[in-house]
C-alpha distance (Angstrom), angle and dihedral (degrees) to the residues before:
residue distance angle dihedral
X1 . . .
X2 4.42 . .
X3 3.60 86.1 .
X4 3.76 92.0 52.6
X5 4.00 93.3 41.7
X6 3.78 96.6 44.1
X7 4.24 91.1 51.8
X8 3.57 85.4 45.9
X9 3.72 90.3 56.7
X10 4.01 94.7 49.4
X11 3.41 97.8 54.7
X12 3.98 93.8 41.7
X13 4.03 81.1 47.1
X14 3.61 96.8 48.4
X15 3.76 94.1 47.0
X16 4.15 99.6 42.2
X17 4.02 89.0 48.5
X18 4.22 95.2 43.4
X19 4.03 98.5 39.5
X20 4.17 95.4 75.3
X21 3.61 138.9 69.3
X22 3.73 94.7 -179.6
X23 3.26 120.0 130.6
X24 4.00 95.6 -117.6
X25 3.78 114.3 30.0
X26 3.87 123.9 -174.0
X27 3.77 118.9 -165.4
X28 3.89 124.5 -162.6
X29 3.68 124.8 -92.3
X30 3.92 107.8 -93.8
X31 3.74 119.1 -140.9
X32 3.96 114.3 -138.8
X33 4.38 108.1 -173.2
X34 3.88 103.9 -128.6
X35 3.68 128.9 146.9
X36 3.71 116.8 -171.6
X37 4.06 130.2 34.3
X38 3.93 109.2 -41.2
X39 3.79 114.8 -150.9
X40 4.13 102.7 -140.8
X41 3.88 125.9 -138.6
X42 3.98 113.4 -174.5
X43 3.83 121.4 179.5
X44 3.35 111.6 172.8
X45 4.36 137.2 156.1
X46 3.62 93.4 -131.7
X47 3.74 149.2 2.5
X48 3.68 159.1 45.9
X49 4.06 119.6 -48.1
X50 3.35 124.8 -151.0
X51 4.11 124.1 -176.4
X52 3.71 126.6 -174.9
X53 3.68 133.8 -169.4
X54 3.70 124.4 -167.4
X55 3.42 131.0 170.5
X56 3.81 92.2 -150.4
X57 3.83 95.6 50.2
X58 3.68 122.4 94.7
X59 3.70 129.9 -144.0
X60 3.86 119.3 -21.0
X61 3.26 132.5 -62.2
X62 4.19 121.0 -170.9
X63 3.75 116.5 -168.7
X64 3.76 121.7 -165.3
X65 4.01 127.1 -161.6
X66 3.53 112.7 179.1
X67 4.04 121.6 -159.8
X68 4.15 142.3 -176.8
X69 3.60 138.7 -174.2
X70 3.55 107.8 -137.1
X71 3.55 107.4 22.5
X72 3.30 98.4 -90.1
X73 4.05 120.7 165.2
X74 3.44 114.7 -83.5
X75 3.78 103.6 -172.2
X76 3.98 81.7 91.8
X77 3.68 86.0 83.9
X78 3.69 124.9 108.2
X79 3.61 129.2 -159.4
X80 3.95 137.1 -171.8
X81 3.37 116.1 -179.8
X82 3.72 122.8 164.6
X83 4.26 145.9 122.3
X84 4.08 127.0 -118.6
X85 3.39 144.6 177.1
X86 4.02 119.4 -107.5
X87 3.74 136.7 173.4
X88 3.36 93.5 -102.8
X89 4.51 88.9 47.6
X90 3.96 135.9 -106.4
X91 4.02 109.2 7.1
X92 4.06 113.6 175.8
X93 3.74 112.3 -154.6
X94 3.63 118.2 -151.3
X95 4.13 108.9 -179.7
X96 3.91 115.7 171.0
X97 4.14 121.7 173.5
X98 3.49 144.1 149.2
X99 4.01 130.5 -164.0
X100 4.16 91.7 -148.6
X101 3.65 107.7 66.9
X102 3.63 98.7 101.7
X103 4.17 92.3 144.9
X104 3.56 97.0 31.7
X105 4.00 106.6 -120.0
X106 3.62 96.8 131.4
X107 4.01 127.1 80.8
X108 4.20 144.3 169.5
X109 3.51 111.2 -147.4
X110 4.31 103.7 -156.3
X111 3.74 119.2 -146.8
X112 3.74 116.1 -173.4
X113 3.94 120.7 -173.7
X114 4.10 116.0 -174.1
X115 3.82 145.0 142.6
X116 3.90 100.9 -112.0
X117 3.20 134.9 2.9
X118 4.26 128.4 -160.0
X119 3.38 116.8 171.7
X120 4.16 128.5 11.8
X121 4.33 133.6 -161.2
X122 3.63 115.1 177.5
X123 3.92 127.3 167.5
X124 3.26 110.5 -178.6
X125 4.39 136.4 148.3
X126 3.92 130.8 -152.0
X127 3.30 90.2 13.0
X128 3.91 147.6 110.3
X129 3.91 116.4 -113.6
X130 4.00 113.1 -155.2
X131 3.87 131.0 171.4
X132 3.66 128.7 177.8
X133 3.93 116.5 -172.3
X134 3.35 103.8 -5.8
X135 3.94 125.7 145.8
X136 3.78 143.0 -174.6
X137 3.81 120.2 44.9
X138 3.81 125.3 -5.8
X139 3.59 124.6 -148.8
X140 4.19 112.4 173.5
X141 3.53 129.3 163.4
X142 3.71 119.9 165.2
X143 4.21 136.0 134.6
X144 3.89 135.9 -143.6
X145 3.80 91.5 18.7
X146 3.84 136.9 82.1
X147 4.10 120.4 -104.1
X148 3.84 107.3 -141.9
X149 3.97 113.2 -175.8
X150 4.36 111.5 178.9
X151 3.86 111.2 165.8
X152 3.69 131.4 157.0
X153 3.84 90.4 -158.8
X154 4.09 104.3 104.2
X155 4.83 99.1 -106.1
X156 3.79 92.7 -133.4
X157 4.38 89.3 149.1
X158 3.68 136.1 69.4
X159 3.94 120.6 -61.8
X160 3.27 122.4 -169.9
X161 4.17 120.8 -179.8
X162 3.63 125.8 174.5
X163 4.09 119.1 178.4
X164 3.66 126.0 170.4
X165 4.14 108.2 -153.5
X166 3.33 94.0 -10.9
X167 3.89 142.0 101.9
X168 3.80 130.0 -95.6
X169 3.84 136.0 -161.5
X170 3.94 136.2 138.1
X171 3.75 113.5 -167.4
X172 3.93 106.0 -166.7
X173 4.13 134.4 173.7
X174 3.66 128.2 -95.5
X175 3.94 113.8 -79.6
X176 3.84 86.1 54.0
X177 3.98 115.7 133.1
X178 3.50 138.4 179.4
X179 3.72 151.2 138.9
X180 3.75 102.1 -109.5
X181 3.34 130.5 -149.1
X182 3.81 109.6 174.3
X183 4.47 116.2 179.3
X184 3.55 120.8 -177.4
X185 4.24 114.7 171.4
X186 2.79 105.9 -163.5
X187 3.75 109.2 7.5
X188 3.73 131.4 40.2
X189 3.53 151.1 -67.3
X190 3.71 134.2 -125.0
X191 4.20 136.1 -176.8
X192 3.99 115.0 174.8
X193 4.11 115.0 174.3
X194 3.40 107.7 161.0
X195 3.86 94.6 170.2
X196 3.95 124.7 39.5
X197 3.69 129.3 29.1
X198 3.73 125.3 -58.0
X199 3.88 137.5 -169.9
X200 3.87 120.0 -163.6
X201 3.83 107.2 -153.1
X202 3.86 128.2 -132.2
X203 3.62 113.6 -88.3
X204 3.58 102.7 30.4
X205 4.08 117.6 149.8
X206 3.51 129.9 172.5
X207 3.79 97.8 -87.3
X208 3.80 91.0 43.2
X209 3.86 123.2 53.3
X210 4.08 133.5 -171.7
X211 3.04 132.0 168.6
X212 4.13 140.1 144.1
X213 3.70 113.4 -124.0
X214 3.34 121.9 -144.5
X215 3.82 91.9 -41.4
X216 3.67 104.4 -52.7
X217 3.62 137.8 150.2
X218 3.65 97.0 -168.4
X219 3.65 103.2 117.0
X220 3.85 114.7 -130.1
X221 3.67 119.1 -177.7
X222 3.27 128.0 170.9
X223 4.40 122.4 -177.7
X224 3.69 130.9 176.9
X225 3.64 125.5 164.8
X226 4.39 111.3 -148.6
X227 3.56 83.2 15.1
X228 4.06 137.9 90.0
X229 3.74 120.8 -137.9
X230 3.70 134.4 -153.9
X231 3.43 134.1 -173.8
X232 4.04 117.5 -164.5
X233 3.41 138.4 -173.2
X234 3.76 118.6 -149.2
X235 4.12 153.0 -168.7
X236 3.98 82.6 -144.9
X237 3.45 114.1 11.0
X238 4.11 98.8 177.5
X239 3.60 103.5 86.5
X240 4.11 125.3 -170.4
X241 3.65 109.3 -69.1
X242 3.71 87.7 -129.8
X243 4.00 83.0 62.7
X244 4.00 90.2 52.3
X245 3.63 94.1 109.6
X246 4.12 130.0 97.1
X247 4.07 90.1 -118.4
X248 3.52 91.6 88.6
X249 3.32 101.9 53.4
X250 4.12 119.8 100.4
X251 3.70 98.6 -151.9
């Protein structure tokens, strides 16, 4: 029955993303069957991200809304969308590229809905990366966008973040550890634990951050390049989504 439901969702994915030459295209949401946490792997040539977890949700639901600057055809757009089994458990694969975007004016922006989620890869360009209650290891590479990670589920695995022009901050619970190493060329560093026990390293500037938090030896970096990058440490690390921009923040 997955295998019948997840070919059924390629081909309606394929033909709802290829059938428009507007200049803003919405597709449906597409409904992947998966029961426990899903690790995520997005690869796609352009556009914003946006993962979900919710306790209350069920299954997983991948949204795709593709976009282009001047009008040009979007049937050039390829999309894979689908959920497997792994030794490790559920993975949903979400792979969208194109072969004609020589001057960059066309984009996919991702939305991904699901219960739980262990274990995220994105690559990504001109595009914004956000991820709200995620946990396990982080893998994020994107450029000319902002990478926003809020989670009240304690970081105590790798994270790595790479933006080019673009922004940078993970705001995580108490019980979170790491051994930071937070880069910013160009912009500006910032480490805020106000709970739990925290060691700034030797040779730390304002473009270059480490630290050890709260004895951990998961390694957290995060690097951007025309971009500042913070990495916080909060009682209640979800903030209102009207918030979820980078004005607020006092780097």
């Amino acid at each position: 029955m997955t295998t019948v439901r997840i070919i059924v969702i390629l081909i309606i994915c394929t033909f709802c993303l290829g059938c428009s030459n507007a200049a803003k295209f919405s597709a449906n949401q597409f409904l992947l069957h998966t029961n426990g946490p899903v690790s995520i792997d997005v690869e796609s040539f352009a556009g914003d991200v946006n993962i979900t977890a919710d306790k209350d949700y069920q299954g997983t639901s991948v949204s795709v809304v593709k976009e282009t600057m001047q009008g040009t055809f979007l049937d050039s757009i390829n999309c894979n969308i689908f959920a497997r089994n792994t030794d490790t458990g559920e993975e949903v694969v979400v792979q969208i590229s194109t072969e004609k975007n020589e001057l960059r004016s066309m984009r996919a922006n991702i939305s991904i809905f699901t219960k739980y989620v262990d274990d995220v890869r994105i690559k990504t360009r001109d595009g914004n990366v956000t991820l709200r209650n995620v946990s396990g290891p982080l893998n994020i590479h994107t450029t000319d966008g902002d990478v926003l990670v809020a989670t009240t589920v304690p970081i105590t695995d790798s994270v790595s973040i790479e933006n080019h022009r673009g922004n940078i901050v993970v705001l995580a619970p108490e019980e979170s550890t790491g051994n930071i190493d937070i880069s910013a060329i160009g912009g500006r560093t910032s480490l805020n634990v106000l709970t739990g026990n925290t060691t700034v390293l030797p040779g730390s500037t304002r473009d270059h951050m480490m630290a050890i938090v709260n004895h951990g030896r998961n390694n957290i970096a995060l690097r951007t390049v025309d971009g500042n990058a913070s990495f916080e440490i909060l009682k209640n690390p979800m903030v209102p989504r009207s918030l979820w921009n980078f004005d607020w923040l006092s780097f």
